[in-house]
C-alpha positions in Angstrom: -16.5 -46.1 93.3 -18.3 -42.1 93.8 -17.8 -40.4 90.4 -17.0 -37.2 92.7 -13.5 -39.7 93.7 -11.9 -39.6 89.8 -10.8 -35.8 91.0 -8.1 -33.3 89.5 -6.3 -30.4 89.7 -7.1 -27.1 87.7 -5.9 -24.2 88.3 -5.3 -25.4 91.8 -8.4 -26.1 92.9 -9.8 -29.9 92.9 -12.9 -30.2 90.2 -14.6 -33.5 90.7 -16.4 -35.0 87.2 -19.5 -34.9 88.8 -19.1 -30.8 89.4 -17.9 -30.4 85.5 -20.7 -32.8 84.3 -23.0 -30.7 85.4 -21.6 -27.3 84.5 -21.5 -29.3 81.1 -25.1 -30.0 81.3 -26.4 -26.8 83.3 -27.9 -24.9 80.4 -29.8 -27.8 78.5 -31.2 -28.8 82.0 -32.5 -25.3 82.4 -36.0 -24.1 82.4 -37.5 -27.5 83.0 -38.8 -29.5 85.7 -38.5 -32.9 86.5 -38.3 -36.1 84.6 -41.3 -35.5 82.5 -40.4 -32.0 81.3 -40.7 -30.4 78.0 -38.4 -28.9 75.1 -39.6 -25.5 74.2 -39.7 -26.7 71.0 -42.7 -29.0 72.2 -40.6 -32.5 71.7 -39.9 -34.7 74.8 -37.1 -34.1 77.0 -34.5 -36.7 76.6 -32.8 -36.6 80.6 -33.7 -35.7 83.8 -31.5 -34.2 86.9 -33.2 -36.5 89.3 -31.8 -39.7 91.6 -33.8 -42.2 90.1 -32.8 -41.3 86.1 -28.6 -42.2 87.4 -29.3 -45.6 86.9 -27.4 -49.0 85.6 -29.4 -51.0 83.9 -28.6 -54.4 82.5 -27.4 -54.2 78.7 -30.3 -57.7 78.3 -33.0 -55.3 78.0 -31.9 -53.6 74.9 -33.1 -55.0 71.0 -30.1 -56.9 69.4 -27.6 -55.5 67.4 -28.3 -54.2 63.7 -26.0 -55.1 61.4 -24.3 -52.3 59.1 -24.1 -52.5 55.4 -20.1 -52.3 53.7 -20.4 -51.6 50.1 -18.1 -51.2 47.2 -17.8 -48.2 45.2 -15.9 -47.7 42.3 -14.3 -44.2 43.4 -12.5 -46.0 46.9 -10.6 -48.8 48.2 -12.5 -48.4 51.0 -15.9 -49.4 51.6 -19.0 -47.3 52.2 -21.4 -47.6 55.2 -25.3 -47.8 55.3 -27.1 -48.5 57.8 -30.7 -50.1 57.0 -31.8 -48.1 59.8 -30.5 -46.2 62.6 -28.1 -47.5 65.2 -29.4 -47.7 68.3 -26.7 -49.2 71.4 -23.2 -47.7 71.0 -20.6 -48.6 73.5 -18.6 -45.8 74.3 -15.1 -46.9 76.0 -12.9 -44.0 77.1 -9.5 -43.9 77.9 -8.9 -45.4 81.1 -7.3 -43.7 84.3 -7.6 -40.4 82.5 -10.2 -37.7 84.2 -9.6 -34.9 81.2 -10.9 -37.9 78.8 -14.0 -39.0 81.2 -14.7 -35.4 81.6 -14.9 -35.4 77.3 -16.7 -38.5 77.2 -19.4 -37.3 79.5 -19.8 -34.3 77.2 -20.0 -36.5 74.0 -22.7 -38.3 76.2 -24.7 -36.0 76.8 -25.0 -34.6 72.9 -25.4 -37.7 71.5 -28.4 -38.5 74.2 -30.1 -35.1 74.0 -30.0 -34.7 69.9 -30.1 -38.1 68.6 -33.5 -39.6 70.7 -33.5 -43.4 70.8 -30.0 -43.8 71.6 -28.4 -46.0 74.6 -25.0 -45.6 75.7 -23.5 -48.6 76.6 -20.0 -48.7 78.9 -17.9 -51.4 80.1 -18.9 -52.6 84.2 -15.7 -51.2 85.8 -16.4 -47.8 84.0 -20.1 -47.5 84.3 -19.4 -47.6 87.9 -17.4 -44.3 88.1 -19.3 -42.5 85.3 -23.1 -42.8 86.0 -23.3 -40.2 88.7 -22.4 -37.7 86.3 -24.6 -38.7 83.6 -28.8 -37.4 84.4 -30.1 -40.5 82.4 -30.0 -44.6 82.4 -27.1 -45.9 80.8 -26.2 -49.8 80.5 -23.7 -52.4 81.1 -23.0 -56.3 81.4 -22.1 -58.7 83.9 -18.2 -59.0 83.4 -18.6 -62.9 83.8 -20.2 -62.6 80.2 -19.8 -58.9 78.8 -18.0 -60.2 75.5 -20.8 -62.1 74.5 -23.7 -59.6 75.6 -21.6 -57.1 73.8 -21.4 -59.4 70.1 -25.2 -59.5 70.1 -26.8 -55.8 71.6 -23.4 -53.7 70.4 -24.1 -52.0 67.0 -21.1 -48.6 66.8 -18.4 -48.8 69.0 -17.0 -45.6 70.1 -13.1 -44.6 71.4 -11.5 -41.7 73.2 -7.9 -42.2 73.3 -5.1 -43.5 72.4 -4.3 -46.8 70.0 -4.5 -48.5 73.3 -8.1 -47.8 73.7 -8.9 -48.8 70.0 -6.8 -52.0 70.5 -9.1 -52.7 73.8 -12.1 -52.4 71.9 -11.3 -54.7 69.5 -10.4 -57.2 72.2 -14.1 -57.3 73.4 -14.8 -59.1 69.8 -11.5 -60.8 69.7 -13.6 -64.6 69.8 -16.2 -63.0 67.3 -16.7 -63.0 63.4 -18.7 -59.6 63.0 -17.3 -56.6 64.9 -19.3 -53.8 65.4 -18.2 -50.7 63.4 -15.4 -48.6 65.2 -15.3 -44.5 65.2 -12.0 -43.6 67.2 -11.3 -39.7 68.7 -7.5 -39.3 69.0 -7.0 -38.5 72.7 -4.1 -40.5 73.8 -0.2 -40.1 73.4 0.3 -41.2 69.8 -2.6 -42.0 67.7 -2.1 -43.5 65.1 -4.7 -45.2 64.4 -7.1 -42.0 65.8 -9.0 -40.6 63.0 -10.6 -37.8 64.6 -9.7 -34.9 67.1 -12.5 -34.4 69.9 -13.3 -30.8 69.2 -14.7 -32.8 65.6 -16.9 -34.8 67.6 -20.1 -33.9 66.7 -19.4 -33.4 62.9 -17.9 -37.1 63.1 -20.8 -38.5 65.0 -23.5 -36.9 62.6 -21.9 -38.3 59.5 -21.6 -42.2 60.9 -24.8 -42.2 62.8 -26.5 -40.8 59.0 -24.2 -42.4 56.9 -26.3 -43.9 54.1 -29.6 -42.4 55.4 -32.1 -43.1 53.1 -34.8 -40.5 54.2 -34.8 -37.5 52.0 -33.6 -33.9 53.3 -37.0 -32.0 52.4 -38.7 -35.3 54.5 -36.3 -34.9 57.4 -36.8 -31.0 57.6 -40.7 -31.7 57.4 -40.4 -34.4 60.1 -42.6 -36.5 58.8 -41.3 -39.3 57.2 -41.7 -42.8 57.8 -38.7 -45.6 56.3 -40.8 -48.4 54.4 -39.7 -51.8 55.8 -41.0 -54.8 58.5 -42.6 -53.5 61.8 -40.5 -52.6 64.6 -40.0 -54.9 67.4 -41.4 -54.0 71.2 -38.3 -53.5 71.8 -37.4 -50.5 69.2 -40.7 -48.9 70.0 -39.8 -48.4 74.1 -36.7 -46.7 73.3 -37.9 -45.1 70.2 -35.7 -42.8 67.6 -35.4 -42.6 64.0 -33.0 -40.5 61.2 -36.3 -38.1 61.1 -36.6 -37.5 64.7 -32.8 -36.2 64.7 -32.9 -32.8 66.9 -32.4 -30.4 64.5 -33.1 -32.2 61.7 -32.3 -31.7 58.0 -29.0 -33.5 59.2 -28.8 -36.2 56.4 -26.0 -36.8 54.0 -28.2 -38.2 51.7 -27.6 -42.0 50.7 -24.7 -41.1 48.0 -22.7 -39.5 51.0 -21.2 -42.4 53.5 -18.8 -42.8 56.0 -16.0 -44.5 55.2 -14.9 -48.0 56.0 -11.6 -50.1 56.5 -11.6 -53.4 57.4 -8.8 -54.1 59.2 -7.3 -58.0 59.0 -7.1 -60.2 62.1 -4.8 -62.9 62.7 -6.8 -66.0 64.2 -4.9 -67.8 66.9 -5.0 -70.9 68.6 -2.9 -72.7 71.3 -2.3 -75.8 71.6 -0.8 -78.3 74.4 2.0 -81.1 73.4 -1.2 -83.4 72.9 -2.7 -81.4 70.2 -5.7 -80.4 72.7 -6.3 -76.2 72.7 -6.1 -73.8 75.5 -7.3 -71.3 74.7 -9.6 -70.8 77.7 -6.4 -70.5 79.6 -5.5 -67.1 78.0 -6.1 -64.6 81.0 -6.5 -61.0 80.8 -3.3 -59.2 80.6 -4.9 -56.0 83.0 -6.9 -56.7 86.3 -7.8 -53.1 84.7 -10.1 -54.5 81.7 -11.7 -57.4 83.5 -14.7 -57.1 80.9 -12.4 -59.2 78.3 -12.6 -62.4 80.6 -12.1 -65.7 79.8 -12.8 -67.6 76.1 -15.6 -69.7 76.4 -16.0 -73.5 76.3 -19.4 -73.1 74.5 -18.7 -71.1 71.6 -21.5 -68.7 70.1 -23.3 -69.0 66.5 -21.0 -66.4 65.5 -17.6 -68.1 66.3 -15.0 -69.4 64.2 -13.8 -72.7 65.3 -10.5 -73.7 66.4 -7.6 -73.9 63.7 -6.5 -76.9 62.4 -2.2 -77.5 62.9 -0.7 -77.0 59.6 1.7 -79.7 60.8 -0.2 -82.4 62.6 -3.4 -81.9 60.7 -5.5 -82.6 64.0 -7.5 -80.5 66.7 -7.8 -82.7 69.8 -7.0 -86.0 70.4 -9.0 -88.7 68.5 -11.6 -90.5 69.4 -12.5 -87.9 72.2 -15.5 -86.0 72.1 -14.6 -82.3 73.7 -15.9 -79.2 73.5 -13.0 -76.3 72.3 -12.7 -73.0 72.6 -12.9 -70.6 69.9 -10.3 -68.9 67.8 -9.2 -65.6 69.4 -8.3 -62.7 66.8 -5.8 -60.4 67.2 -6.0 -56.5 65.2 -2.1 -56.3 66.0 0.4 -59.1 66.6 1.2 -62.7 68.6 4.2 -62.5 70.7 6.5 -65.2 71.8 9.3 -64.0 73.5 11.5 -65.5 76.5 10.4 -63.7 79.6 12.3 -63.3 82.4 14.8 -65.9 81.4 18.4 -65.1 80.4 18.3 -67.8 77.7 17.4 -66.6 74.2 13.9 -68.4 73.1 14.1 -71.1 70.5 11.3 -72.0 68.5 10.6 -74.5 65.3 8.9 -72.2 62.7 6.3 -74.1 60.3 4.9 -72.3 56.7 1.8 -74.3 55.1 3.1 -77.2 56.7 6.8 -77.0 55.6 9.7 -76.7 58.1 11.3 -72.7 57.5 13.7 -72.4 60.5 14.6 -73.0 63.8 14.5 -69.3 64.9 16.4 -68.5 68.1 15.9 -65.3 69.2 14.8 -62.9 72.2 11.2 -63.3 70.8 9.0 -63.7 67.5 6.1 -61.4 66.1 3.5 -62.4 64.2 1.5 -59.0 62.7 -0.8 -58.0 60.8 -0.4 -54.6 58.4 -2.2 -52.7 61.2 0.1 -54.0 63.5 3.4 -53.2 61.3 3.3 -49.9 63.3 3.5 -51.2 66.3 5.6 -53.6 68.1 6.6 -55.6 64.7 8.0 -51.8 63.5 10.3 -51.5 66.9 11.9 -54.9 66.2 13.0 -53.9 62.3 9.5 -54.8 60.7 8.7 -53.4 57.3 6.1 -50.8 57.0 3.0 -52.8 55.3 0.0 -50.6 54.0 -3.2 -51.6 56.1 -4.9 -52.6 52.7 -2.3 -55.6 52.0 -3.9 -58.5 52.9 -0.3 -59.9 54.0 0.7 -61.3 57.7 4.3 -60.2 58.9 7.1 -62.9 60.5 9.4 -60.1 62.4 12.0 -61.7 65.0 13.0 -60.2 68.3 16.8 -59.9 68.0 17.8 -62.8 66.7 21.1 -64.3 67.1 21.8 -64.9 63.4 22.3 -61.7 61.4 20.4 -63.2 58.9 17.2 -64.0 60.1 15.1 -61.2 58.5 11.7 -60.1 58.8 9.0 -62.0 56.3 5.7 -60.6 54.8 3.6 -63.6 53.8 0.6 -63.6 52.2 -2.5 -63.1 54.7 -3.7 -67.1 54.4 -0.5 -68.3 55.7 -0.5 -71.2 58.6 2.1 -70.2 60.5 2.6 -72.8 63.4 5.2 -71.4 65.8 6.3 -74.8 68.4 8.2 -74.5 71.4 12.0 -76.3 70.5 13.1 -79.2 73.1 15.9 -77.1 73.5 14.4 -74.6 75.6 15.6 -76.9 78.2 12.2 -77.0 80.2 11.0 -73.3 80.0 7.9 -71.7 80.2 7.6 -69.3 77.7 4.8 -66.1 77.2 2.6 -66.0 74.9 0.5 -62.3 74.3 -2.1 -61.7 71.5 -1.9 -57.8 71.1 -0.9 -57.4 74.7 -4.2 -58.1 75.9 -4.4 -61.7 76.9 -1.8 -64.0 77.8 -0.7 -67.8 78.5 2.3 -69.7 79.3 3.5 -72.1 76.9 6.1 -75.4 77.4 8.1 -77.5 75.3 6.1 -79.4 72.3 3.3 -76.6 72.5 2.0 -74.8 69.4 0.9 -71.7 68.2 -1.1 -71.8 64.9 -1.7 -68.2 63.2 -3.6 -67.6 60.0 -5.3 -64.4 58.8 -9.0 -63.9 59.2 -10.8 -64.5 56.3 -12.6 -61.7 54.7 -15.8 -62.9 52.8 -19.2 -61.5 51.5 -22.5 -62.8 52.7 -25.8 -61.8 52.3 -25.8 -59.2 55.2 -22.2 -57.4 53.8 -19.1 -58.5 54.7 -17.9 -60.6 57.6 -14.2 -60.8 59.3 -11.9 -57.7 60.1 -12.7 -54.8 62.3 -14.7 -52.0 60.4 -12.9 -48.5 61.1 -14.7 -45.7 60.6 -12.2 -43.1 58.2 -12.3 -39.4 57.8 -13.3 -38.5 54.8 -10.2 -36.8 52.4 -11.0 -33.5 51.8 -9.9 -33.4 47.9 -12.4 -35.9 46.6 -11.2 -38.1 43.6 -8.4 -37.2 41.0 -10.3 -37.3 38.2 -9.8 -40.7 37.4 -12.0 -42.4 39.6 -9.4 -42.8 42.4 -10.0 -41.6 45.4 -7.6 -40.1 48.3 -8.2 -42.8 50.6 -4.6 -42.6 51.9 -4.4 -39.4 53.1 -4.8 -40.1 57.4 -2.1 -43.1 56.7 0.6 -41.0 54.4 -0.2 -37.9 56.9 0.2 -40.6 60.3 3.5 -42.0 58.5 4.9 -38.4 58.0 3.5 -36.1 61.2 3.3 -39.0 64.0 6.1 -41.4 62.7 8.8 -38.7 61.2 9.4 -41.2 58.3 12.4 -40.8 56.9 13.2 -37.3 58.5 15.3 -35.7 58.0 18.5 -35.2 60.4 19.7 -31.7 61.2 16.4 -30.0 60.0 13.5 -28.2 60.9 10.2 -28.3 59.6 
């Protein structure tokens, strides 16, 4: 699809995002030739307004992924982030089926690729497709047959513009992997919530993740000439070139005791099982013919894949004696959803804790959440509110038929095994791991759920999905403590209206 198709209407006439990219782009194009023009500040011109430059290149020939640092600091909950050197492949996903936000995320393109040199901007196939017409430089993408994986190991900053949706779509691309990429969300869709920045703060917000932890000192940076000690770059880093001192403008680093912040957000790990103990997960299908990038899970799982989950119940992955190769464990940021479809029977389910029989829940549905996810679906069926730093998984039922059947918060290492009752009498019921993917289950099926294991190895930490989190603007109370709640308390209060109060305004 043309880029010059995605049109709208302002002001009544139609703009096309090719026409506003390049009244975006008009005056850093001007006074300069072709594709091997010059800044006037003598450095090399980063983009070119010619045919050959709007090109789609293959995502293979980038140099893997470098992995970010999380560290510990005594002032924060949160962790800090370092990069050992600068990232180089960001993924930038915008909102889909929203021209304002592809007209935004061409601009954020084009400052990123024109100030920070060595940078390539990686988009999904289906959006790479409408965008690169508007864009006067290469940008890369992946064979949807296999994105997810080309993703896990070129992807190093992931970067959102839109809503919770478009956060919870990102994190679906690594829903089969260990070690997510770091996530920096702009708030541009209808709620928010998890949105840390507003647009107009892009380039602030961009500068302090891309230099958080920079090691190269200012008066260095502002001369230009420094070098970081370490191992040779690869071929690879040298073709597309780039480094914290090359920075257009320089003099832009925080310095290595100023870092971006990080929360790692808990999964849930999920795997579904047939009435012969064998899983399926390969069977979960895309929920959206919209975001065919997430595909299928794959029968040959990756170094960096957690294995299947053993049944708290049964004790067994696959039939014995066989010899079969199993999907992975999917992750989910938000919540697994039973519920009973499109039939008028309510859904009725044999709920298993650590191996132990709770209930026989019958019910319109079941939620299993994470504290992320307490917002969301789990908070519209009478969840409790659970702070994202509680390493907790939530039980929430769908309007259950007993009155007493309330809402659970477990502890996050919980096996949860949720199997389909004989007394469904023969039904098919949906399964949906944050929305995104889906399969159908029958009777003597199983869904097993524990949370994702957060652990320390040599490289930092591994499990969760790193969020990138503004900065609170009043520092530490003088004990040491830092305000690292300040986007959730503000989010609960301003996007929520917790506990408001009736018959007033504010």
């Amino acid at each position: 699809m043309a880029a010059a198709s995605l049109g709208f209407t302002t002001g009544g006439r139609k703009k096309t995002i090719g026409a506003a990219a390049a009244a975006l782009g008009a005056e850093g194009e001007r006074g300069g030739g072709g594709g091997g023009g010059r800044r006037r500040d003598g450095g090399a011109r980063f983009f070119s307004g010619s045919a050959r430059r709007r090109q789609i290149l293959d995502i293979d020939v980038l140099p893997d992924r470098i992995v970010p640092h999380y560290q510990q600091t005594s002032t924060s909950s949160l962790l800090a982030l370092r990069w050992p050197q600068p990232p180089r492949n960001v993924l930038l996903m915008p909102k889909l089926h929203a021209p304002k936000v592809t007209l935004s995320a061409i601009e954020f393109a084009r400052h990123v690729h024109g100030n920070y040199p060595g940078l390539n901007l990686v988009f999904e196939s289906h959006v790479a497709a409408t965008i690169h017409e508007a864009l006067p430089f290469p940008i890369y993408t992946a064979d949807r047959t296999d994105s997810t994986a080309k993703f896990a190991r070129k992807i190093d900053l992931v970067t959102t513009m839109g809503g919770d949706g478009t956060i919870l779509r990102a994190a679906s691309l690594f829903s089969m992997q260990n070690n997510v990429p770091p996530i920096l969300s702009f708030s541009m869709g209808t709620l928010g919530f998890l949105g840390e920045w507003k647009f107009d703060e892009y380039k602030r917000a961009w500068r302090e993740c891309y230099m958080s932890g920079c090691p190269v000192p200012i008066e260095d940076l502002a001369a230009g000439a420094h070098h970081l000690q370490g191992p040779p770059t690869t071929a690879s880093s040298v073709i597309h070139g780039g480094g914290w001192e090359s920075v257009r403008g320089n003099g832009k680093c925080m310095g290595m005791s100023r870092t971006s912040k990080i929360l790692l957000r808990n999964r849930l790990r999920v795997g579904v099982y047939d009435n012969e103990g064998r899983n399926i997960n390969e069977q979960l299908l895309p929920t959206s013919t919209s975001e065919p990038d997430l595909g299928a899970p794959p029968l040959s799982p990756e170094d960096d894949v957690e294995q299947p989950l053993r049944s708290a119940v049964s004790g067994v992955d696959a039939v014995e004696g066989s010899v079969i190769r199993t999907p992975p464990s999917l992750h989910a940021i938000n919540e697994i959803s039973i519920d009973r479809g499109i039939h008028p029977h309510l859904a009725v389910l044999d709920i298993f804790v650590n191996g132990h029989f709770l209930t026989e829940a019958v019910a319109d549905g079941i939620l299993i959440s994470t504290p992320t996810g307490s917002t969301a679906y789990s908070l519209s069926a009478g969840g409790s509110i659970v702070h994202p730093l509680v390493k907790s998984l939530l039980i929430t039922p769908i309007s259950p038929r007993s009155l007493s059947f309330r809402p659970l918060v477990l502890p996050l290492h919980t096996k949860v095994v949720l199997r389909l009752s004989k007394r469904n009498r023969g039904r098919e019921l949906p399964v949906s791991i944050d929305g995104k993917r889906r399969v159908g289950v029958k009777i003597g099926m199983e869904v097993r759920v524990e949370g994702e294991r957060l652990e320390r190895t040599s490289d930092g930490w591994r499990g969760g999905v790193p969020c990138v989190i503004r900065a609170s603007s009043r520092g530490g109370d003088g004990d040491g403590i830092s305000e690292d709640d300040d986007a959730w308390v503000g989010g609960l209060n301003g996007l929520l209206k917790f506990n408001y109060p009736f018959g007033e305004m504010h």
